[in-house]
N, C-alpha and C positions, 0 to 999 in steps of 0.2 A: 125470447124471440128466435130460438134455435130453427123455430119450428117452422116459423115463415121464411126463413132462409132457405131453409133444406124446401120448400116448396117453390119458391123461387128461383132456384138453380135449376129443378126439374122444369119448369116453367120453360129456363130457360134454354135447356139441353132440347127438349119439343121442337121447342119452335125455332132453334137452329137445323133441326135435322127438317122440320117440314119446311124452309125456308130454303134450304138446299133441293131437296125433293122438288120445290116447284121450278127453281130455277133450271134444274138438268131438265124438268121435262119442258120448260121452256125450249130450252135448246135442241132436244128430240122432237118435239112435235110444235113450231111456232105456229098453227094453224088456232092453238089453243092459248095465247099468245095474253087477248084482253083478261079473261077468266083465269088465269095465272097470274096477271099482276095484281086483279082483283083480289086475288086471295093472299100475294105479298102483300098486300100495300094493308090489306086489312086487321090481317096477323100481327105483322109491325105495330100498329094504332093500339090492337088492342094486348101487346107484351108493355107496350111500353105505358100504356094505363094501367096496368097491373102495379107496373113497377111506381109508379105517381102515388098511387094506392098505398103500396107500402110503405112509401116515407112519409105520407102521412099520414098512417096507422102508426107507424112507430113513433114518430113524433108528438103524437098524442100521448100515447102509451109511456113516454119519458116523461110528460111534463104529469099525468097522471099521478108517475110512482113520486115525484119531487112536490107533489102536492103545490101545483100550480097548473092556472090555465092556459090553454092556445088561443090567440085570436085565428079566427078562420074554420074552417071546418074542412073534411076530406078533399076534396077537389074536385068536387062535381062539375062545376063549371069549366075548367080546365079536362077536363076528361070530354065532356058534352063536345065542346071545340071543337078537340082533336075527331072528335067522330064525324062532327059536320061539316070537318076541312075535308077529311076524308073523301065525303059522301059529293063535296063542293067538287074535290076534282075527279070525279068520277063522274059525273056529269057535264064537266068542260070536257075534259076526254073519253067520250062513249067509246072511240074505236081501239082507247090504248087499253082505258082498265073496265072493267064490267061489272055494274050495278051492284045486281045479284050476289057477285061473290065474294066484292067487297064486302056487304051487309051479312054475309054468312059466313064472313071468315071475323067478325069485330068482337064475336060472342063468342072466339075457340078459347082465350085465355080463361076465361071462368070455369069452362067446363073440360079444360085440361086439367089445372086448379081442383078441380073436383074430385075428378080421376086419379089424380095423383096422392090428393088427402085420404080417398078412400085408402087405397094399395098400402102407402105409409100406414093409416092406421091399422087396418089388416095387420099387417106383419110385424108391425110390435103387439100386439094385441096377442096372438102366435105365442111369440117369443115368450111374455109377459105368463101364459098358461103355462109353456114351456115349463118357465122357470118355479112356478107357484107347484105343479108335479113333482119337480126334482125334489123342492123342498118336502114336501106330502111325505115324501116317499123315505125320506132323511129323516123325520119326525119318526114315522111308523116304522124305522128300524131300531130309534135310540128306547122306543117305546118297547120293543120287540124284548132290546137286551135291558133293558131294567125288568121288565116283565121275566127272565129268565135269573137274573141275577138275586128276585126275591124268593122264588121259588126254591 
């Protein structure tokens, strides 16, 4: 589970820095004021279904390796909710938060999530050839000096 950790921090480091980002530009530019909350209030809904997500991925995954079941299943319904509260108060208040950016900001954790698995896996993947070269190359010398030493 190292591995959804380490994605979930980045998750989480994202959407602190875009969560700050929208708020200075809140405060630089209120004119843009609804479509900035839109996009908090969205981002928020959709880290913190990420995070919903993962404890009960993991908590499947425990009772998996203990070789026993869960009642329940991911938490679809609990995630649905949170979208349609979302969506519920974006529509009581058109003039605070905005539709649009609500609904286009619900779908960034996945496809941060995505960005970020690629990048990670990249650069181990790197490293991984990196390290398969060094060895090559440690073989093809030990190879070199017995090659010399029969001779």
């Amino acid at each position: 589970m190292n591995e959804l950790t380490r994605y979930m921090r980045w998750l989480t480091r994202i959407t602190y820095v875009l969560l700050a980002i929208g708020a200075v530009w809140m405060l630089i530019a209120p004119h843009h004021h609804p479509v900035l909350m839109g996009l908090i209030l969205g981002l928020s809904i959709s880290c913190l279904s990420s995070y919903f997500l993962l404890y009960k991925v993991r908590r499947m995954t425990d009772a998996a390796a203990e070789g026993r079941r869960v009642r329940g299943g991911i938490g679809f319904v609990w995630r649905a909710l949170a979208a349609v509260g979302g969506i519920v108060v974006a529509i009581e208040f058109p003039r605070e938060i905005n539709l649009q950016a609500l609904l286009a900001s619900m779908v960034a954790a996945p496809f941060i999530l995505l960005i970020v698995g690629i990048f990670i896996n990249r650069k181990e993947s790197q490293a991984e050839m990196a390290r398969f070269a060094e060895r090559r190359e440690e073989v093809e010398q030990l190879t070199g000096e017995r090659g010399e030493k029969d001779a």
